[in-house]
N, C-alpha and C positions, 0 to 999 in steps of 0.2 A: 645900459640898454634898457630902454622901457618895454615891460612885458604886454601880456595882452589886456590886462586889464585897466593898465591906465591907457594904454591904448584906445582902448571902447571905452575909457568911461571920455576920455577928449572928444571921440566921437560924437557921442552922446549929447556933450554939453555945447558941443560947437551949433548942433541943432537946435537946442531948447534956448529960449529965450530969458525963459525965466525959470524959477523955481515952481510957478503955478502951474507951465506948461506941461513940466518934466513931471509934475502929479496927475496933471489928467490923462500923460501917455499911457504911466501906470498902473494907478491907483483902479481904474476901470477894469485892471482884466484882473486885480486884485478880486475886487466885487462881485466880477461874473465868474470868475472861481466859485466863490460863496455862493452866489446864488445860483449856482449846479448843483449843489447839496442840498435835495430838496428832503432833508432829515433834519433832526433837531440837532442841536453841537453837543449837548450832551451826552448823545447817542453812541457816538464814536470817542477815544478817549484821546485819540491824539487832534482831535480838532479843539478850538479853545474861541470863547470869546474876548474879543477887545472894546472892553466899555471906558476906559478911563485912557488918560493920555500916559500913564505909565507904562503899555503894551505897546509905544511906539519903538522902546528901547530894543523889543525882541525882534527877530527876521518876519517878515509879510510873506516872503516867499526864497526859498533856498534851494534851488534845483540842481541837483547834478547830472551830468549825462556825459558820456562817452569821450566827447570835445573839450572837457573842463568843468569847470564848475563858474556857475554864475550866481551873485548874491544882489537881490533887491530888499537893500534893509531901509525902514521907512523913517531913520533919522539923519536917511540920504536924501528922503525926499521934501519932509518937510521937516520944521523946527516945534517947538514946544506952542508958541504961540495961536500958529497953525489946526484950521478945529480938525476935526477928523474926516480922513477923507471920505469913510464911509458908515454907517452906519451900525449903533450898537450892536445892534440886534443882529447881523449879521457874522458869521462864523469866519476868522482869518484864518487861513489854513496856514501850520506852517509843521516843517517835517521835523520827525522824532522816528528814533530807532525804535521798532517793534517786531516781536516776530509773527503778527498775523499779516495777513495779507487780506485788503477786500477791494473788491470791484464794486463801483459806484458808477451808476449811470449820470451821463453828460459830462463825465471828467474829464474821461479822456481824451476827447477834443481838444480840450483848452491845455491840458498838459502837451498836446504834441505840436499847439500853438508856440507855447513857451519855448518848447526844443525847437524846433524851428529857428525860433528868435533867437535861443543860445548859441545854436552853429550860424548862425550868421555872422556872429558877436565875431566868433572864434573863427572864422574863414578870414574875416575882414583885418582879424590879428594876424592871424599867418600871414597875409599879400601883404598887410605894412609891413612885416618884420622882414620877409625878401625883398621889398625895393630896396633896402640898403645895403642887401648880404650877396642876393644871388648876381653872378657874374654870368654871361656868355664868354666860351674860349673860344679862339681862332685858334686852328693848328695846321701849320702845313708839315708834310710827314711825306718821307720816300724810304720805302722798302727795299730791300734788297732783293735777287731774284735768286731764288735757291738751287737752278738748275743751271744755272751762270753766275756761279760766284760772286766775280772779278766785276759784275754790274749793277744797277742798281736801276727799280724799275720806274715809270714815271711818276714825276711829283703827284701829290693830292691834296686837297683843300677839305678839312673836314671842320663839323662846328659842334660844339657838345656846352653844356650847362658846369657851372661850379658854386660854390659859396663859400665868403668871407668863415675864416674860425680863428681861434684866440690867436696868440703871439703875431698877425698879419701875416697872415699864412691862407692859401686859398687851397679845398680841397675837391677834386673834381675824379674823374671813375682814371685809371689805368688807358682803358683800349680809347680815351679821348683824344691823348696825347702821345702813342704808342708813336715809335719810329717817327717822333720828331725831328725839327730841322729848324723851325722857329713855333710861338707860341705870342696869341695877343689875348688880352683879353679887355672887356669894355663892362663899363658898368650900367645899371639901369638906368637911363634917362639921361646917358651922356652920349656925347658921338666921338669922343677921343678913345680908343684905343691904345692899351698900354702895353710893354713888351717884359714879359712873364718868362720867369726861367724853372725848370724842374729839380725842385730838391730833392722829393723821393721819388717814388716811385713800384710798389708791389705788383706785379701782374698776375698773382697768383688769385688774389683778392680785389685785383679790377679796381684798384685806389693810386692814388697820386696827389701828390704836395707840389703848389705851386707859390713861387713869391713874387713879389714885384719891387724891385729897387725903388721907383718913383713915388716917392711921399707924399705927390698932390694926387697919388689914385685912391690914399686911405683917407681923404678928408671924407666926412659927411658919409662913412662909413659903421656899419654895426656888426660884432661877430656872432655868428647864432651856437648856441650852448644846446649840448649832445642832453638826449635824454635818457630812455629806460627802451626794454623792449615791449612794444606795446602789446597789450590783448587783443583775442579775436574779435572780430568785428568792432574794433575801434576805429574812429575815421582819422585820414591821415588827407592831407595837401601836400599833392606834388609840384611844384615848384621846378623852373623851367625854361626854356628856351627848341620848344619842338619847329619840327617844321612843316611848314604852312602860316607864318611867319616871320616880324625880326621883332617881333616886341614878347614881354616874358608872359608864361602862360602858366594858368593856375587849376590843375583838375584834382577832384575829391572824388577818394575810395574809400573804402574799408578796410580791412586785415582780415585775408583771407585764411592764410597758413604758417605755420613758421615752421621751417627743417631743414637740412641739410638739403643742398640742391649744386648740381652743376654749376659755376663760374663759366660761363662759354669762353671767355675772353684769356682766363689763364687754366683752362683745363683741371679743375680742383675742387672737392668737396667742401663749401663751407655751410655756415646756416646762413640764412634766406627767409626773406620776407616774404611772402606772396601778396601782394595787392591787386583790388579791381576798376583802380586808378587807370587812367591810358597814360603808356609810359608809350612815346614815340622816340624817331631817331631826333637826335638833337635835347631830349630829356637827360641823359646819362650825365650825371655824375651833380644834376640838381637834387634839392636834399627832398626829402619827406616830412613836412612840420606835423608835429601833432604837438596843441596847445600851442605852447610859444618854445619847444625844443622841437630839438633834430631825434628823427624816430630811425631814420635810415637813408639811403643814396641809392638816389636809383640807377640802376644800370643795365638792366635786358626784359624782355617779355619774351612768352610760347607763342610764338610763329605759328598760323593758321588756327590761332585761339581768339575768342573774345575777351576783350580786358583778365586779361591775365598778365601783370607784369611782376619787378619780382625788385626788392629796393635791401641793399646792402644794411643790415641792423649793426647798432650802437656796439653790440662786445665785440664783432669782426673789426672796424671803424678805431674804437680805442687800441687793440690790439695793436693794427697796422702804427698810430701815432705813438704811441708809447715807445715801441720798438726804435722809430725814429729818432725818438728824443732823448733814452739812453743812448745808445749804441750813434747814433748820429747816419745812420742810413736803415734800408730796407733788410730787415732780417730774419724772414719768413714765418711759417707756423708748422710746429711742431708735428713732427707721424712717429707711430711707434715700428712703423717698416712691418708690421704684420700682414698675410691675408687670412679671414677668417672667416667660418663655416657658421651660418646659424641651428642651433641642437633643437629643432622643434620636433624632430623624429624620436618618438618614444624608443625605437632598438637602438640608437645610436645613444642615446643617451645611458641607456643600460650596460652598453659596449664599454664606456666609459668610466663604468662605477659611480657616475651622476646619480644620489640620493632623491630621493621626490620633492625635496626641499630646495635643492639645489638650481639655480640656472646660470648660463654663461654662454660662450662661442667655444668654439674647436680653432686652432691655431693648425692651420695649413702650408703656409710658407713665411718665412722669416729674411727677412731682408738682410744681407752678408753683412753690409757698412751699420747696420744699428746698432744700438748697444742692446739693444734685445738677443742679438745673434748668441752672443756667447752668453747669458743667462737662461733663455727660457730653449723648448725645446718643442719639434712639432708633433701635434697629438697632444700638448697642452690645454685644457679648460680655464678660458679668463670668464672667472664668476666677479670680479669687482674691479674697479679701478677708483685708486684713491677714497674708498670706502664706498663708492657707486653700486651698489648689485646691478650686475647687466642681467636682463632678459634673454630667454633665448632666441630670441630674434634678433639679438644686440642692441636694443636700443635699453636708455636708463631714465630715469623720473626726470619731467621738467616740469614745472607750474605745476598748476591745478591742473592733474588729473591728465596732461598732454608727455607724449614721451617722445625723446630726440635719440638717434642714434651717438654711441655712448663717442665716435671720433668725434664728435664737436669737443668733448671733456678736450682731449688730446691737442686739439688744432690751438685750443686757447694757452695751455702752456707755453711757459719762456721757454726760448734755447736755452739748453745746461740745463734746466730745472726736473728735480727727481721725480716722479711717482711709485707711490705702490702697488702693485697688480698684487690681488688674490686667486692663484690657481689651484686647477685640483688636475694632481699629477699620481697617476699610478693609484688612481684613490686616495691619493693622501693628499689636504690642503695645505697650502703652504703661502707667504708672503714674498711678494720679492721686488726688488727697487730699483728703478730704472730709469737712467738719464733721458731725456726727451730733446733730439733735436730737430732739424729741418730736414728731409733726405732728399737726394736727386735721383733723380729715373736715367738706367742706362741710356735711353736717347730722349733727349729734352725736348717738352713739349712746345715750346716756344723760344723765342729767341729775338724777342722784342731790343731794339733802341742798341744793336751790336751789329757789326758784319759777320757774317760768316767765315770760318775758316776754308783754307783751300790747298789743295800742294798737286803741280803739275809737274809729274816726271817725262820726257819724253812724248809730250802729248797725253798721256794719262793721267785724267782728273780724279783727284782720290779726296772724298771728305767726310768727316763724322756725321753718320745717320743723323736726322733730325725729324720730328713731327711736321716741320713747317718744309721741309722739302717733299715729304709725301702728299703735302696738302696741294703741292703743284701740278696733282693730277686729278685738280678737281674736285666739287664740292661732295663729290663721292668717292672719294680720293681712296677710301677703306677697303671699296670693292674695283677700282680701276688700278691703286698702285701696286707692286712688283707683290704678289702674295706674301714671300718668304720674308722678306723686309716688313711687311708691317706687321705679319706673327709676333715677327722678334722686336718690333719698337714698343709694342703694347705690353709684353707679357715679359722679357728675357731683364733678369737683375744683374746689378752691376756685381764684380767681385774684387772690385778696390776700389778706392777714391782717385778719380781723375781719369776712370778707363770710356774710352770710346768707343762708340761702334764704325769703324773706319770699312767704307765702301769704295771700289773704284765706280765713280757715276757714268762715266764717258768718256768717249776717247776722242782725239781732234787728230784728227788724218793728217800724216806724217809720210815720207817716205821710209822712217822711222822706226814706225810701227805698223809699217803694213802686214797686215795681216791678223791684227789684234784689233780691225773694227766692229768686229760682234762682240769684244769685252763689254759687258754693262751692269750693272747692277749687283756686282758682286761682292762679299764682305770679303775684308782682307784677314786674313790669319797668319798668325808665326807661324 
């Protein structure tokens, strides 16, 4: 796969005619650099003159910015023979590491010229590198209805964004392809349509693996290569298929934030990009180029916000593939089944025997199926995880100087894989080591690409509570369904592996059971 720079340097040369040409596009804003410095060269230590033809060997100009790096060295533009394009006497600027900094008048124009010219380079690299990568999907998808089991509600046509990745594998968001039934997908600049089947699929993390049996959909195809998580305010291309078209669309943001943030799609804390890219419906699951890699996947935006959208980063993204390609399916991310307090309260912390040195969380409930249950105990202090010192706010060191709350550590662990938590119990600190795996919530928050269960006795419909049956009452479903039920679907833990919360939902008029049609909404107990 050609990156971005030979990329733009074809561009380049597909315009220039000649070698002469390609010097005077240059060489000019070379000069009007220099002649913005209206100082002497030897005034400043990092500027240098070039009087002989042996300084054509060194860079004329070496810019870096945000988008990449771009190099104009002048034994790309001309040859030895070649006089010089510009003048002894004037000063070629070219960078060196120093630790002063100064401000020069007229420069800055022509440097945000140059940047300019570089993100263009580098825009123009991202749209080549998705004409051959990114897909549009077709999905048609019917739901099931959760207040009528035994039904299933009507078909729906929805359309969402993907992109080629290594092994011929195409990866596109989760909620694109949710409660599928068929799956097409077409590529850029073709009108054939191919039929695509789902290999994984996570909804906790809003990702999905798609393949394609037909081997004339890989011709004249390229896989784009995952990158790094990028820095603030780095600019990033979102890449796409929104709507208000059918052809692919290309918009540039920044990086606004990175944290942990709501998954709408699987109900779940992961990290998150924030971008101020417009992510539209029909964007989900196109990638985020920065340079000539994948920065992240977009998949939702804040509703009644301005460009605020929010694009799935590279360690969520590897996690999900990895998992797949051990273990050969979808196999979640790790919780330690805790809920915890943050200790910013100076009595609480005294309460504790917490030293002034000291920070960490308060451990409040433990989850019965972890393997934390029977180790740790509540009224515990986690001051570290795997050598992390937590804040009392919970959150631990990320980058330069930014700080992530310390579940992300947690979420990136393998199933079966140990950690160490440092507590401080009874005043006394101690070590302790604990298997990390995936846990389920007494009523599941989703229940994507399955039917529901059901059991009618005598006209008595009895079935395990679910999130996506209270959602059947609406997009305010929290404040209109049965109170008592959604107390206990949010908050009540399981106390074995496999237990249910089994409700009768409704009854179907019987001669039967007359007299049992006010039963509703009730949990069933031994």
């Amino acid at each position: 796969m050609l990156g971005p720079t030979l990329r733009t340097a074809r561009r380049i040369s597909s315009s220039s005619s000649s070698s002469k040409s390609l010097k005077d596009r240059y060489f000019p804003l070379a000069s009007s650099l220099a002649a913005a410095i209206n100082i002497r060269a030897n005034a400043f230590p990092y500027f240098s003159h070039s009087a002989s033809h042996s300084s054509l060997n060194s860079p004329t100009l070496d810019h870096c910015c945000n988008n990449g790096e771009s190099h104009l060295n002048q034994e790309h533009l001309c040859n030895g023979n070649d006089p010089l394009p510009c003048s002894s006497h004037k000063p070629l600027l070219i960078t060196r590491t120093t630790s002063r900094r100064r401000s020069i008048h007229g420069l800055q124009p022509h440097l945000n010229s140059i940047k300019s010219k570089t993100f263009t380079t580098d825009t123009f690299s991202a749209i080549e590198l998705a004409l051959d990568s990114v897909v549009k999907v077709f999905t048609v998808s019917c739901s099931p209805n959760y207040i009528l089991p035994w039904q299933n509600k009507s078909q729906r046509e929805t359309m969402g964004s993907g992109f080629i990745i290594s092994g011929k594998k195409i990866l596109t968001n989760a909620h694109v392809i949710a409660d599928h039934t068929f799956v097409l997908v077409r590529k850029h600049g073709s009108p054939t349509k191919y039929r695509a089947k789902v290999q994984a699929v996570g909804h906790e993390c809003d990702l999905a693996i798609l393949v394609v049996d037909n081997e004339e959909f890989w011709e004249d195809t390229n896989c784009l290569e995952f990158g790094d998580i990028p820095i603030l305010q780095e600019t990033v291309a979102v890449v796409g298929y929104p709507q208000g078209g059918d052809n692919i669309s290309v918009t540039k943001g920044v990086v606004s934030r990175i944290e942990l943030t709501q998954y709408v799609h699987g109900a779940s804390q992961l990290m998150a990009i924030q971008i101020d890219a417009a992510i539209n419906p029909g964007n989900s699951g196109g990638p985020a180029i920065m340079g000539n890699k994948v920065a992240g996947v977009a998949f939702q935006n804040l509703s009644g916000a301005e460009n605020i959208g929010y694009i799935i980063p590279v360690p969520v993204i590897r996690h999900f593939i990895s998992g797949v390609e051990e273990s050969g399916k979808y196999v979640g991310f790790c919780s330690l089944g805790l809920a915890c307090q943050i200790t910013e309260n100076v009595q609480l912390r005294n309460h504790f025997k917490m030293g002034p040195e000291m920070t960490g969380v308060l451990v409040n409930k433990i989850n019965p199926l972890s393997d934390a249950y029977d180790i740790m105990k509540k009224d515990d202090i986690i001051l570290a995880f795997d050598g992390e010192p937590i804040a009392n706010d919970g959150t631990v060191s990320f980058r330069n100087r930014e700080r992530i709350t310390f579940d992300h550590l947690v979420s990136m662990k393998k199933p079966n894989e140990k950690s160490v938590i440092k507590i401080l119990r009874n005043g006394e600190v101690c070590e302790l080591s604990i298997t990390l795996r995936p846990l389920q919530p007494l009523v599941p928050v989703h229940q994507f690409d399955k039917l529901p269960s059901y059991y009618i006795f005598a006209g008595l419909v009895f079935i395990p509570l679910t999130q996506p049956y209270l959602h059947e009452y609406g997009e305010d479903w929290y404040n209109t369904s049965p109170r008592r039920l959604c107390e206990r679907a949010l908050r009540e833990l399981p106390k074995k592996p496999g237990e249910q919360f089994v409700i009768l939902s409704q009854v179907l008029m019987d001669d039967i059971n007359a007299g049992y049609e006010r039963l509703a909404e009730l949990q069933v107990k031994k």
